[in-house]
N, C-alpha and C positions, 0 to 999 in steps of 0.2 A: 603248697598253696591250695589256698578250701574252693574246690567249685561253687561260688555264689552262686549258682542259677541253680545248682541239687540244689543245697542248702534252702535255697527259698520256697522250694515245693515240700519239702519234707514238714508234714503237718503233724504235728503228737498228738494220739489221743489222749485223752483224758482218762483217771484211771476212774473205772466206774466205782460208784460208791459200795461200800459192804450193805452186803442184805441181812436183814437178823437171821438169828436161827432160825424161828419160828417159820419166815417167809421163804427162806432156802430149805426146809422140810417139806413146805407143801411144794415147792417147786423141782424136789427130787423124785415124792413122789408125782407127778401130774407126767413126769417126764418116764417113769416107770411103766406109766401106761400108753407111753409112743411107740408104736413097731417101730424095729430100727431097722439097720440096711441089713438084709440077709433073709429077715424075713418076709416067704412066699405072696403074703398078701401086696405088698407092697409093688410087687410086679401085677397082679391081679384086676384086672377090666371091673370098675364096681356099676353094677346095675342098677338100671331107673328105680325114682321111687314111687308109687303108685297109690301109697295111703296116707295120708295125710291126718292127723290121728297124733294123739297126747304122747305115745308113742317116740310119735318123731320127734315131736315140740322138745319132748324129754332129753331124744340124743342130741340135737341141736344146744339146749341149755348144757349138758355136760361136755361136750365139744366146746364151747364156748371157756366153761369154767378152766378146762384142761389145758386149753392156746393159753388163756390170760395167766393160773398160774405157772405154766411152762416157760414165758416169757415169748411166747410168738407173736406171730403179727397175722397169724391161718393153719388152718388143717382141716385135712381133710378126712371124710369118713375112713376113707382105707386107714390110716396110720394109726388107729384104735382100733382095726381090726372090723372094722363094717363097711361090707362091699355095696354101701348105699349111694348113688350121688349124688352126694352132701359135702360142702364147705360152709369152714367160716371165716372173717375174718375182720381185722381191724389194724387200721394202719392208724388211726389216731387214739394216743391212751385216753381220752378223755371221751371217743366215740361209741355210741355203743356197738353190739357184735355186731356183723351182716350176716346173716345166713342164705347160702343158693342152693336151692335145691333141684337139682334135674337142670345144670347150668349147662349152657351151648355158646360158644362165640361166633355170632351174628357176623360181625366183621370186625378186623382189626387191621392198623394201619400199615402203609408201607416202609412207614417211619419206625426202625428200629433201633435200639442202643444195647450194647453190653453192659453188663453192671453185677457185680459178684454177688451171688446168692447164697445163703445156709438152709440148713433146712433141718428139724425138729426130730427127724430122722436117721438122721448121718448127721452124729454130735460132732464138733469141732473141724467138719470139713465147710471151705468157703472156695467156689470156683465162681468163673464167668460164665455168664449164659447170656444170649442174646434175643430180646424178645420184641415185638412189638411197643411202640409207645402206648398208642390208644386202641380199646377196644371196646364193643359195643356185644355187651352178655346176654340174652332171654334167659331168663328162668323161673320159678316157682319160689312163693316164699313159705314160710313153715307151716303158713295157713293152705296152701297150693293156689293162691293170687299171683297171678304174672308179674312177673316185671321186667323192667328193662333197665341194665345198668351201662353207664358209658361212663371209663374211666380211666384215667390217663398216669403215668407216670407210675410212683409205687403202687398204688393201688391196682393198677392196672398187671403189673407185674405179678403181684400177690393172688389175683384171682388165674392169672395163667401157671402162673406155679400150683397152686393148688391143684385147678380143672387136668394139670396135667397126672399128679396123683390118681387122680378118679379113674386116669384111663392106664396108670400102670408104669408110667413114664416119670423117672427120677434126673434131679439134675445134673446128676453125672451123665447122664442120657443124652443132656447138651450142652455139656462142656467140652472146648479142644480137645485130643486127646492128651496132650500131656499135662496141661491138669487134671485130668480123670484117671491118667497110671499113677500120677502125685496122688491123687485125693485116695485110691485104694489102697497102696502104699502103708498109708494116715493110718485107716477104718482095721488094714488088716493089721498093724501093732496095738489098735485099742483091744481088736478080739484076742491077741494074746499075753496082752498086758491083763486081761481081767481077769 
């Protein structure tokens, strides 16, 4: 006899659509150039940024280009290999990028949710992490103009996943642990599958 009450929560996804070649080539490469889990930067403290200059604008734009063809929704300077602190990010496709630079969280709430994360980094690992609902960021924009962001839910999620990059902290970092012996597990057959 079928348990109707699984049955009724069990939701399919959808199979997502095929990408063309062309758009699955830049998105191999764009992922080419993500550190992945292992590499030192990524554990790495990334320092303030202090000059504000065409410079940055520049790594901001190519961070920017490298999330959107990689398929992310944020990265941060570390995972390209620059110890700046710099993210970007965009939870809506139709938004354009946000860039933080020299991002702090101001405060965040005591309202927190689990909610399984990936990450651009550690390809095909998805754990639980539990964050904050709402939070309220200070930071610099690529001009070095202040600002203040308050944002709730993914977005909110997305700039604390990131700002945790900057400081060296990956989401196996805070995940239970037995999804974090599962997710090494994952990462240590892809390094010897390759």
């Amino acid at each position: 006899m079928a348990d109707t009450q699984h049955d009724a929560e069990v939701v399919e996804q959808p199979e997502p659509p095929p990408i063309d070649p062309e758009t699955a080539a830049r998105r191999a490469a764009a992922l080419a150039h993500v550190r992945k889990f292992g590499d030192p930067v990524l554990k790495a403290r990334a320092l303030p940024v202090d000059r504000f200059d065409d410079e940055l604008r520049a790594e901001i734009r190519r961070m920017g280009t490298l999330m959107n063809d990689a398929f992310g929704i944020g990265l941060a300077a570390t995972q390209v290999g620059t110890l700046h602190r710099v993210l970007v990010y965009r939870v809506e496709p139709e938004s354009p990028v946000n860039a933080l630079v020299n991002p702090q969280i101001e405060w965040s709430s005591g309202e927190k949710e689990w909610m399984e994360e990936g990450c651009l980094s550690l390809p095909g690992v998805h754990v639980d992490v539990e964050r904050p609902i709402h939070v309220r960021v200070r930071a610099r924009d690529a001009g070095g103009d202040q600002i203040l962001v308050e944002a709730s839910g993914l977005e909110a999620r997305v700039i604390q996943h990131e700002m945790d990059h900057l400081d060296g902290i990956l989401i196996l970092d805070r995940t239970p642990r037995d999804q974090r012996k599962e997710a090494m597990r994952a990462l240590r057959e892809q390094s010897e599958a390759a």
